[in-house]
C-alpha positions as CSV (number, residue, x, y, z in Angstrom):
1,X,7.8,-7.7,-29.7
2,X,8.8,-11.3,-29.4
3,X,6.6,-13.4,-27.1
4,X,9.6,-14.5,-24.1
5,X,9.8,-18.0,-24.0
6,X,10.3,-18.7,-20.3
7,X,9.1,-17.8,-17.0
8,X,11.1,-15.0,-16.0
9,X,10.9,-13.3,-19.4
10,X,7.1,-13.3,-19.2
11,X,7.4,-12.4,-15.4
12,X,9.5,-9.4,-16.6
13,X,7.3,-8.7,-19.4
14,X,4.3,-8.4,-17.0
15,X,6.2,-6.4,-14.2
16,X,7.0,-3.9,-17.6
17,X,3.4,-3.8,-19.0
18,X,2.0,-2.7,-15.0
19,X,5.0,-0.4,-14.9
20,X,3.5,1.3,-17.7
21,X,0.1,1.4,-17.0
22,X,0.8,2.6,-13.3
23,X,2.0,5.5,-15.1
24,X,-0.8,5.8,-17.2
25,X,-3.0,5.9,-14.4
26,X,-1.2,8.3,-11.9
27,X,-0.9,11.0,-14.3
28,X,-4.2,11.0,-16.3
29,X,-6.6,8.6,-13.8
30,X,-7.9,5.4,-14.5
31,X,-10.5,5.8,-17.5
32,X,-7.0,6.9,-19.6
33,X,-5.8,3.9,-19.5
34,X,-6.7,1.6,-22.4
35,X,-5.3,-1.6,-24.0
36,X,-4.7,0.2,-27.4
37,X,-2.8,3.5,-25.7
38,X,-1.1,0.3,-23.1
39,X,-0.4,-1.5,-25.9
40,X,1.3,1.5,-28.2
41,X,3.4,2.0,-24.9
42,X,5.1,-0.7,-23.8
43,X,6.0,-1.2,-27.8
44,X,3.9,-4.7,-27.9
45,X,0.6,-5.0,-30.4
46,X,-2.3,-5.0,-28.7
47,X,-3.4,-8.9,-29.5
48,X,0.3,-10.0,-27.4
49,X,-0.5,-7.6,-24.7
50,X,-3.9,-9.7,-24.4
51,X,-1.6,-13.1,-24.3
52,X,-0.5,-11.4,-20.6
53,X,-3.6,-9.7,-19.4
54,X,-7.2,-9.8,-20.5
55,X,-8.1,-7.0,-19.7
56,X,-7.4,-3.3,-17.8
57,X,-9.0,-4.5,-14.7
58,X,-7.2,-7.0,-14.5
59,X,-4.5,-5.0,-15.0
60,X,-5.6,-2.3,-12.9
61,X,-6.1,-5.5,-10.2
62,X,-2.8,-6.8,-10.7
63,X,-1.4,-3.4,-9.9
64,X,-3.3,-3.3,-6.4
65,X,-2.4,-6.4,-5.5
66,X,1.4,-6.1,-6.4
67,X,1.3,-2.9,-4.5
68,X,0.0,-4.1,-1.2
69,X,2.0,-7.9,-1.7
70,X,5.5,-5.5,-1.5
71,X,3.5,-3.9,1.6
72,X,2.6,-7.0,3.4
73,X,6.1,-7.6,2.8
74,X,7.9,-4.8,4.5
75,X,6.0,-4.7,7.1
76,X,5.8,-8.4,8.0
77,X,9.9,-8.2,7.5
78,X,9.6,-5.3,10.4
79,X,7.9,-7.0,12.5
80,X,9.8,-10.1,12.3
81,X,13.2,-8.0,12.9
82,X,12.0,-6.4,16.2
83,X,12.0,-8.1,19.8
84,X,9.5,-6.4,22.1
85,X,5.7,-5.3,20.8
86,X,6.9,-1.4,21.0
87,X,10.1,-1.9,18.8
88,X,8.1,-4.1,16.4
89,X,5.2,-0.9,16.6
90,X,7.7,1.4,15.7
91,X,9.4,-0.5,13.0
92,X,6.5,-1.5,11.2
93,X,5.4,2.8,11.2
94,X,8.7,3.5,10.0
95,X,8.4,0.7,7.4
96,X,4.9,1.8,5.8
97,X,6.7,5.8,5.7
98,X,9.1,4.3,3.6
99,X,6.9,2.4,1.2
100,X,4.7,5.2,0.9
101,X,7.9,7.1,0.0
102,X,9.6,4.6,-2.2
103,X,6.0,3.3,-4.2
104,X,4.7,6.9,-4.2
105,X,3.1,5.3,-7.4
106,X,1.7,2.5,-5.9
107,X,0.7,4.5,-2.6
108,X,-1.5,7.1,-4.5
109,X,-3.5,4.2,-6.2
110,X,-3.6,2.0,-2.9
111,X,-4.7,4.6,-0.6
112,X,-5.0,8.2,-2.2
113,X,-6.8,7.7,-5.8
114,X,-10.8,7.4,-5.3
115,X,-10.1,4.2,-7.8
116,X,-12.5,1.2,-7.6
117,X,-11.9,-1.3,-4.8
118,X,-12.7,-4.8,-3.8
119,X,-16.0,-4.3,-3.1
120,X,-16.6,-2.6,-6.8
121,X,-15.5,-5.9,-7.9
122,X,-18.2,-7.8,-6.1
123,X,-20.4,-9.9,-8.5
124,X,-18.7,-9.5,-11.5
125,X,-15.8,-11.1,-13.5
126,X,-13.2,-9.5,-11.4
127,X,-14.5,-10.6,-7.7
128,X,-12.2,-13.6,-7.3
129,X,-9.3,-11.5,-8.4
130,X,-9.9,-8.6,-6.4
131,X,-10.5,-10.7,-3.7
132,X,-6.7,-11.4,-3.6
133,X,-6.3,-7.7,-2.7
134,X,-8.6,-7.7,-0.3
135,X,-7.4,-10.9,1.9
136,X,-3.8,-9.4,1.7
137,X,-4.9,-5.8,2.8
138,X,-7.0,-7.5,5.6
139,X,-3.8,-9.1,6.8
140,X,-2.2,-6.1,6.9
141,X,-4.7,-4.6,8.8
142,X,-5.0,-7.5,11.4
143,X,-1.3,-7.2,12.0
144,X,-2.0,-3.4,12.6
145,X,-4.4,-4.9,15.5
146,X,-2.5,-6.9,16.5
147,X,0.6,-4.3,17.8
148,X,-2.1,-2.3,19.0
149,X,-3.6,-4.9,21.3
150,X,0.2,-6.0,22.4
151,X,0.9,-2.0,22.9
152,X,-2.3,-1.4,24.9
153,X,-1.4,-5.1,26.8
154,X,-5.0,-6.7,26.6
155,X,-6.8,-3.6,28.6
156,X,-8.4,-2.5,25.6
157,X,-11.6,-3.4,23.6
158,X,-11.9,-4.5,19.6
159,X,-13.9,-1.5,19.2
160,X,-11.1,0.5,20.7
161,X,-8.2,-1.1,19.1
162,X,-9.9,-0.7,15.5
163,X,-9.9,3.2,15.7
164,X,-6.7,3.2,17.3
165,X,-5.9,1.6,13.9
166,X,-7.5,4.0,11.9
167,X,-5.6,7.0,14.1
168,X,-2.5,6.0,13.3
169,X,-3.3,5.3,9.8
170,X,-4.3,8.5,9.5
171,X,-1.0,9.8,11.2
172,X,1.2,8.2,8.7
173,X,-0.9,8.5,5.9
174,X,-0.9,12.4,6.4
175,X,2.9,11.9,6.5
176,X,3.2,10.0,3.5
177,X,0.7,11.9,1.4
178,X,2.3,15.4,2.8
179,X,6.0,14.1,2.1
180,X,5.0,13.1,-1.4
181,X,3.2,16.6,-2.5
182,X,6.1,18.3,-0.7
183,X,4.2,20.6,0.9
184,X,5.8,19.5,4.4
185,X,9.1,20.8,2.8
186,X,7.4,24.4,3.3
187,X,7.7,24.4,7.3
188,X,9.7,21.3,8.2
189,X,13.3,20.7,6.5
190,X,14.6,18.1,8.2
191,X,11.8,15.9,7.4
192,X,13.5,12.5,8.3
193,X,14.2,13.3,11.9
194,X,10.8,14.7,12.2
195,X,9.2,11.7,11.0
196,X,11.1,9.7,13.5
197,X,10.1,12.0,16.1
198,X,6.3,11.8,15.3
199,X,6.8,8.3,15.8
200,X,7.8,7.8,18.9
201,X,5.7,10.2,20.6
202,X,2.8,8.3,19.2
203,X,4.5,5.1,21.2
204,X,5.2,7.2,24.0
205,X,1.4,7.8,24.0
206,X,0.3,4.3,24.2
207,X,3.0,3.3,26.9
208,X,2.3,6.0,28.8
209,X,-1.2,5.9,28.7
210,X,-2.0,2.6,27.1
211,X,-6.0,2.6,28.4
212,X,-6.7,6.2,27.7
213,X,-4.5,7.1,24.4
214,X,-6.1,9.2,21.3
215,X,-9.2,9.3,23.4
């Protein structure tokens, strides 16, 4: 393969070579991925595939962070298209479903795949790297606080907003991960309304009840 010349050919290169190895990964985990089998892939010889990326954990890295950049991205577009804390709630729900849905790929190694994380990275090579990752999923997570804490309208504390959090996540990570096996198929068909459904009881919940909620 011919080494691209300008930016957006190497950017498209790049996007191709994680393409591949996302694929690598999700059907035969992690330790199958290699540079020589990524390499043999994606057509390219192994010493240009090292002119993009060092390395597969950096690779593996790049991955993560793309995954949870287009993430960040949907749901800060969510937020930013809703008026009141309850519509923004709802839209951002809806808008992590739909990734999960859409990057089924990118889901399963972000959230499903027992595949090394940030804190694996700590003290080696990869830390400042990984560290991207991390700041970006912490964003996520403190925009995930901070709808809570607008829902629940100040009465509740950090302590309780956190594992109202991690109660939701769990709700829509349950949905994602059953949507994607298609095991939900077996007793629900109309999965879509459903979803929608499931989602608005959960913010009828915390209007409703916004100081006792998933207690």
């Amino acid at each position: 393969m011919k080494t691209p010349r300008n930016a957006g050919e190497v950017e498209q290169v790049k996007n191709r070579i994680l393409d591949q190895a996302l694929d690598i990964i999700c059907r035969e985990g992690l330790d199958a991925l290699t540079m020589r089998r990524l390499a043999k892939q994606t057509g390219m010889t192994a010493p240009n595939l090292y002119n993009y990326y060092s390395s597969k954990d950096v690779i593996y890295i790049a991955i993560v962070i793309k995954g949870f950049g287009i993430l960040a991205d949907r749901l800060n577009a969510a937020a930013a298209g809703a008026e009141t804390p309850a519509r923004k709630a709802r839209a951002c729900m809806l808008a992590y479903i739909e990734f999960g849905f859409e990057y089924s790929a990118y889901y399963e190694i972000m959230f499903t795949r027992a595949a090394p994380k940030y804190e694996d990275y700590v003290g080696t090579p990869y830390e400042e790297l990984s560290a991207v990752e991390y700041r970006i999923s912490m964003e996520i997570a403190s925009l995930a606080a901070d709808l809570v804490a607008k829902l629940s309208a100040g009465r509740q504390s950090d302590e309780i907003i956190t594992r109202r959090v991690i109660e939701v996540w769990t709700l829509l990570h349950g949905i994602v991960s059953l949507s994607n096996s298609r095991m939900v198929g077996y007793v629900a068909k109309d999965t879509t309304r459903l979803y929608h459904t499931i989602v608005d009881e959960v913010l009828g919940l915390f209007q409703a009840h916004s100081s006792e909620a998933f207690r």
